[in-house]
N, C-alpha and C positions, 0 to 999 in steps of 0.2 A: 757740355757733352753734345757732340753731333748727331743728328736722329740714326746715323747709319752706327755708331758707336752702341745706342740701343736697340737696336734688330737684333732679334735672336739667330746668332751666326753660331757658326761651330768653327773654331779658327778661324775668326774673320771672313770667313765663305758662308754661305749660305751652297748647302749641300743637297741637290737635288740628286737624289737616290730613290729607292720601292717605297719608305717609308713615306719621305716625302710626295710620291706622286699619290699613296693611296690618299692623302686628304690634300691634294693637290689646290683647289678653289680657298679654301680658308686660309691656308699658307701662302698662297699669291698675294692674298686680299691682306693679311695681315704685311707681307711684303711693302705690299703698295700703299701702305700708310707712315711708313719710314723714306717713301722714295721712289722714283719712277725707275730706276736704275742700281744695282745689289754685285759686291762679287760673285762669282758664285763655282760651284766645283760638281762636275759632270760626270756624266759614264766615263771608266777607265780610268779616271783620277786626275781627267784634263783640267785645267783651270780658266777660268774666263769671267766673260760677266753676261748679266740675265738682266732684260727690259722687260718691265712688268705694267707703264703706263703708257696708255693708248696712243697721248702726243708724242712722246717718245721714239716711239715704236715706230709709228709712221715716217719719224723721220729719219730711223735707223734704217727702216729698209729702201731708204732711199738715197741714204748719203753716198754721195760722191767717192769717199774715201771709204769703206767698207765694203769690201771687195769678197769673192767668192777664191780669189787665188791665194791661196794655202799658203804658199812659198816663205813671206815672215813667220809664220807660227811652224815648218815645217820638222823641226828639228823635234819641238814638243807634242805635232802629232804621231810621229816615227818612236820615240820613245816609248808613248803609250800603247802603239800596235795599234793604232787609226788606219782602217783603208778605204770606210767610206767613202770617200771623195775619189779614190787611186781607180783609173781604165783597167780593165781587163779582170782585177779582183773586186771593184765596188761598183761604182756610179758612176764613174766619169765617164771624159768624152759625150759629152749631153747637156742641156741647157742649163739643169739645174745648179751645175758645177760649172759653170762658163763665164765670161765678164763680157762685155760690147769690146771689141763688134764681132767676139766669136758667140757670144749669147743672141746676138740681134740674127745670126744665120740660120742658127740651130733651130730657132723658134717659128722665125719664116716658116721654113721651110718645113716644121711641124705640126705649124697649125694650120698650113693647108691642107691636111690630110684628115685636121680633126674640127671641122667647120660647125656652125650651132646647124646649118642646115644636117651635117651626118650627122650628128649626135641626136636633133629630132628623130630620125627615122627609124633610131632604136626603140621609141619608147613601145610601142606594138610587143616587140622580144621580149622586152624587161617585162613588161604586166604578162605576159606568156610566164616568163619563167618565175616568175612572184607567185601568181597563180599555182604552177606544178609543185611549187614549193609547202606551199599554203597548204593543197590538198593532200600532201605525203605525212600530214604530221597523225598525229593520233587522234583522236573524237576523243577521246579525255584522258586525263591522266596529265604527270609532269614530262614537260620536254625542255631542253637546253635549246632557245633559242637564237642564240650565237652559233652553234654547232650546225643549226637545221637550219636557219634561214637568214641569220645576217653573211654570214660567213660564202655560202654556196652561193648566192646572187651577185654578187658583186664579182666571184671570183668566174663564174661562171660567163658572167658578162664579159669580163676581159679575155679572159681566154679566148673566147670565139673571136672578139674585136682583133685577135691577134693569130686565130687559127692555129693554135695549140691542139696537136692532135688529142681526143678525149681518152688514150691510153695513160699521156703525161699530163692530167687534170689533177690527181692527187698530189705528186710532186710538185706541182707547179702550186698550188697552192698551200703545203707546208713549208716549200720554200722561200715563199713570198712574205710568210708569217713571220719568218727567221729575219729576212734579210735587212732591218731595221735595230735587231738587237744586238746593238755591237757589245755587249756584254757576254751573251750567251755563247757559251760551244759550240753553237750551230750554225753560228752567223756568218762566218767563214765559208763551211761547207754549204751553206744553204746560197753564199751569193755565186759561188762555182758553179752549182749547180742551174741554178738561171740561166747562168751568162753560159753555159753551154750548151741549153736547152734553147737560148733564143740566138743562139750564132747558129746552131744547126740550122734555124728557123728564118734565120733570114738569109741563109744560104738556098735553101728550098724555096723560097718567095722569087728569088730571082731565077730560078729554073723553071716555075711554073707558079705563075704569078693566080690570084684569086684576088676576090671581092671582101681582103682582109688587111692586116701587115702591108701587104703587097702593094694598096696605095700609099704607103711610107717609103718602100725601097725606092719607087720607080719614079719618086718627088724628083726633079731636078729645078735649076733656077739659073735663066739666063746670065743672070750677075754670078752665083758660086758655085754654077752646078752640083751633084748631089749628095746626099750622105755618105760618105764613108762607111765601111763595115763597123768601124767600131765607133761609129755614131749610130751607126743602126740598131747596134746591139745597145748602146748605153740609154741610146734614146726609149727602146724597146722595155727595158730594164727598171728606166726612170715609170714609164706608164703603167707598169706592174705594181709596183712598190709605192706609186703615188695614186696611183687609179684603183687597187686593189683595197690593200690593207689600210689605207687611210677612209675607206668608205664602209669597211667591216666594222670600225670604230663610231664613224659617224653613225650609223645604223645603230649597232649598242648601245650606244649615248643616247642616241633618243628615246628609246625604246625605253631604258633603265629610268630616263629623264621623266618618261608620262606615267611609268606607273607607280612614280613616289608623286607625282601630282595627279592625282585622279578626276580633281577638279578640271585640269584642262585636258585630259583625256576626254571626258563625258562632253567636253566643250568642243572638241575637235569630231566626236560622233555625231553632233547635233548641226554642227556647220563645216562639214567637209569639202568647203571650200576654201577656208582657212589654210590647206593644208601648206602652201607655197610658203606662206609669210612663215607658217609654225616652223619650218626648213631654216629657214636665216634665223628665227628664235632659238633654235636647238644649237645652229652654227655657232649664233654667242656664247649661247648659255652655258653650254658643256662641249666644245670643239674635238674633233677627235686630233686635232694636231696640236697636241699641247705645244711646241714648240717648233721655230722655225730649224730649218737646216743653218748651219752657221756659217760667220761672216768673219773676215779679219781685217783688221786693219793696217793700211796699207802705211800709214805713214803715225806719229801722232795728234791726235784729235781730243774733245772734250763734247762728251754726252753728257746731260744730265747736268750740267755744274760739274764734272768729275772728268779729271785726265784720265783719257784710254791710255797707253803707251803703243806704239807702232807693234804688229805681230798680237797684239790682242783677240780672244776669238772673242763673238758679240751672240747672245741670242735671245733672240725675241720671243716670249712666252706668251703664243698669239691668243688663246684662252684668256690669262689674264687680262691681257691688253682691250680683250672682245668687254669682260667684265665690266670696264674701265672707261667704255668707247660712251660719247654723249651719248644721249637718246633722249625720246620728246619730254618736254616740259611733263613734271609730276610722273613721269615712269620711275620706277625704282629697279635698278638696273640687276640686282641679285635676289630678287624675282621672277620666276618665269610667266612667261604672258604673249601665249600662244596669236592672241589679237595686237601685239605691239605692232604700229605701224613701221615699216621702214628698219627692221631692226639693225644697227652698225655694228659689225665686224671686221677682225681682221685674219679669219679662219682662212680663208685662201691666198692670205698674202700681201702684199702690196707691192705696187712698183712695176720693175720691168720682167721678177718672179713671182709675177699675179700665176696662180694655181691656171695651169691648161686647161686640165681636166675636171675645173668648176662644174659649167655645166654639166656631165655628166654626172657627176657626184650629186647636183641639187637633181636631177631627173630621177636616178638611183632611190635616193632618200625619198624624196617626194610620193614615189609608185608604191613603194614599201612600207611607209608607214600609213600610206591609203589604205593599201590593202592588208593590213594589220590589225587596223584598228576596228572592222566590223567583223573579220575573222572571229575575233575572237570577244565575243560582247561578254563574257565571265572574267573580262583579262579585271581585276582590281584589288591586286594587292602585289607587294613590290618583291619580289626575289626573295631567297631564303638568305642569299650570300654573294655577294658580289666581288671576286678578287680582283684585281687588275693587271691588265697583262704591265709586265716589264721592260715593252720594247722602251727605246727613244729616237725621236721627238713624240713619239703613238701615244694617244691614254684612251681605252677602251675598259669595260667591264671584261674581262677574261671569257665568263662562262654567264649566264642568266636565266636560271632553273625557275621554271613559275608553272603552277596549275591551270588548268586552262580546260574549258568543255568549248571548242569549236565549233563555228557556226555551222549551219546547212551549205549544201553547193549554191543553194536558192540567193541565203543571205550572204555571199561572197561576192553574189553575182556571174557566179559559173556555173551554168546551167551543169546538170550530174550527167544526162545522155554527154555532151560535149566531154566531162573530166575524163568519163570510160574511154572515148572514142577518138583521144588524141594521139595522130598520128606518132610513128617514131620517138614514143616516149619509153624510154630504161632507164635501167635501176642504177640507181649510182649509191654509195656510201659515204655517207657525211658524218665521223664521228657514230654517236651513240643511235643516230638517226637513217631511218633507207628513207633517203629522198627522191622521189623521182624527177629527175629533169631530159628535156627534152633538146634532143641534140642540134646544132645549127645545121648539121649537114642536111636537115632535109632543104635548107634553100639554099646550099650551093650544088653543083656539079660534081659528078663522086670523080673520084684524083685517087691514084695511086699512093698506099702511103709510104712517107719517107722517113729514112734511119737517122737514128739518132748518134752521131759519130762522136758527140763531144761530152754525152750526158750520161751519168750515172742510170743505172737502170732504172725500172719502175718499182716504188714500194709496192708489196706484195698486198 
């Protein structure tokens, strides 16, 4: 009998569904003891196959033949009512959905606008806005902090980096939550709703341009000159959905990750300097991108010892693979260990869809679990209940309800005259939480504002 004959399949498949994701880590691990490579059967009832070891992995996302162009599998994602991948109702039109040499343009000409130099000169905003955050919560009592602080920071962040009027702040980030679960009723409406919200948006960039989006539209490039409108938008669309909601999760995950390990919490308050490497520790340990976007195969190939057949879809279960990834002599790798030097991952990717918006997601993480962890010096016991959201490829804790007596202004390091006395700060509503945060416009130029022609109105 073959080891894949003994893996617990359900019809031959291995069936990554809710149940499966909520013990997601043991089920990989158990996985990866049959095999670096599993059938497997996905949202919507697609079929395909799931790489779960690290060597594998790295060279799935880099084979030649394993392509991002749909067109072999095309018939089987139409079937299922797949549009992820489709312009104008999903993602396309954007890197992440692109092959060489329309991937090599897209990217160019993207990540000039998102350099390590711009993305340092956030971090000032981010500890601003972690901070507003930090001090709206309650001085004691239970609070849901997904709802009040992982959720707002991240979303908050983008938004401005994209100059999102703060009227369509709340839509834009319920929509952003939707726009991953191709499962839910929402998924549909929620990605219309973007994509009309960021066409309006970058129709107005090009009328009057700002120190946001705006260096996106006005990219050109001698060799391909510039974005297209609906690369603008998809590209727009992709930095939402990969800059947003995949850092809402990172954030959760860690969070949920230090208060089941209390020992490296009290380890990370004692050496908060640590906190960099504990970022790439969390990125293995518990990734918020349990899986990659998927890949088909263009022609037939053999992964793993095992024939693909041409039109195959492939997806790399980058958590697992993180699991799975060497690390230094005598580390034990499903362990956490906030002091591991170097820790190897493959949470952002690999290859020529190395994650853009790395960077900012380790800046993101990094501010936030700084400034978390002296916040709140009572944090030491783990959640009552941890569900998980159901997006895909996303694994985040849903909600994470914990008791908490909050530090002083003193012990945060924000002085209390300073908390009172910051400018242009309002009240927004985050869930069960009045969070206050504090608007970007006081460092830009006040602008007429403009209408939204393609976008659902604003929830109430």
């Amino acid at each position: 009998m073959s080891p894949h004959e003994e893996c617990p399949y359900q019809d031959g498949r291995v069936v990554i569904d809710p149940a499966f994701k909520a013990d997601a880590p043991a089920r990989y691990a158990r996985l990866r003891e049959f095999g670096p490579i599993h059938p497997a059967e996905f949202h919507l009832g697609l079929k395909g196959w799931v790489i779960v070891g690290h060597d594998l992995a790295r060279e799935a996302l880099t084979h030649p033949a394993l392509l991002k162009d749909a067109t072999p599998a095309a018939d089987a994602l139409a079937a299922a009512g797949y549009v992820l991948n489709k312009p104008s109702v999903g993602l396309g039109a954007q890197m992440m959905e692109a092959d060489p040499p329309e991937h090599t343009r897209l990217r160019r000409l993207a990540s000039a606008a998102f350099t390590p130099c711009r993305t340092a000169e956030l971090a000032p905003r981010i500890e601003q806005i972690a901070h507003d955050l930090i001090d709206a919560l309650p001085p004691a009592g239970e609070a849901d902090l997904v709802e009040a602080f992982n959720a707002p920071l991240p979303a908050t962040v983008i938004a401005e980096l994209l100059g999102i009027p703060e009227e369509h702040h709340l839509d834009f980030r319920r929509w952003s939550a939707h726009a991953l679960r191709v499962a839910s009723p929402e998924h549909r409406p929620a990605l219309a709703g973007l994509h009309g919200l960021l066409a309006d948006l970058v129709a107005d960039k090009r009328r009057r341009p700002q120190d946001d989006l705006s260096a996106l539209v006005a990219l050109r490039d001698e060799e391909d000159g510039g974005l297209t409108e609906e690369e603008l938008v998809g590209t727009a669309m992709m930095l939402v959905v990969a800059g947003h909601e995949s850092t809402v999760n990172l954030l959760g995950n860690a969070v949920l990750t230090l208060l089941q390990h209390p020992d490296q919490l009290r380890l990370l308050r004692e050496r908060p300097e640590l906190m960099p490497g504990a970022v790439e520790e969390f990125l293995r340990y518990d990734t918020s991108v349990e899986r990659s976007t998927s890949r088909y195969a263009a022609q037939d190939i053999e992964l793993g010892g095992l024939p693909i057949p041409r039109g195959s879809m492939i997806v790399v279960a980058l958590g697992a693979a993180g699991r799975d990834a060497p690390q230094a002599e005598d580390d034990d790798p499903a362990a956490l260990d906030v002091t591991r030097p170097g820790a190897r991952h493959l949470a952002f990717g690999h290859g020529i869809h190395y994650c853009l918006g790395a960077p900012l997601a380790r800046l993101e993480t990094t501010i936030a679990c700084a400034r978390c962890s002296p916040a709140f010096p009572n944090w030491n016991s783990p959640p009552r209940r941890t569900p998980w959201s159901g997006s895909a490829p996303a694994s985040s804790a849903a909600c994470c309800p914990f008791r908490c007596a909050t530090a002083s202004a003193d012990a945060r390091n924000v002085p209390a005259r300073a908390v009172k006395a910051r400018a242009g700060t309002e009240q927004k509503g985050y869930g069960r939480q009045t969070v206050r945060v504090r608007s970007w416009r006081a460092f830009q130029p006040s602008r007429p504002a403009w209408t939204m022609k393609n976008t659902p109105p604003p929830v109430a």
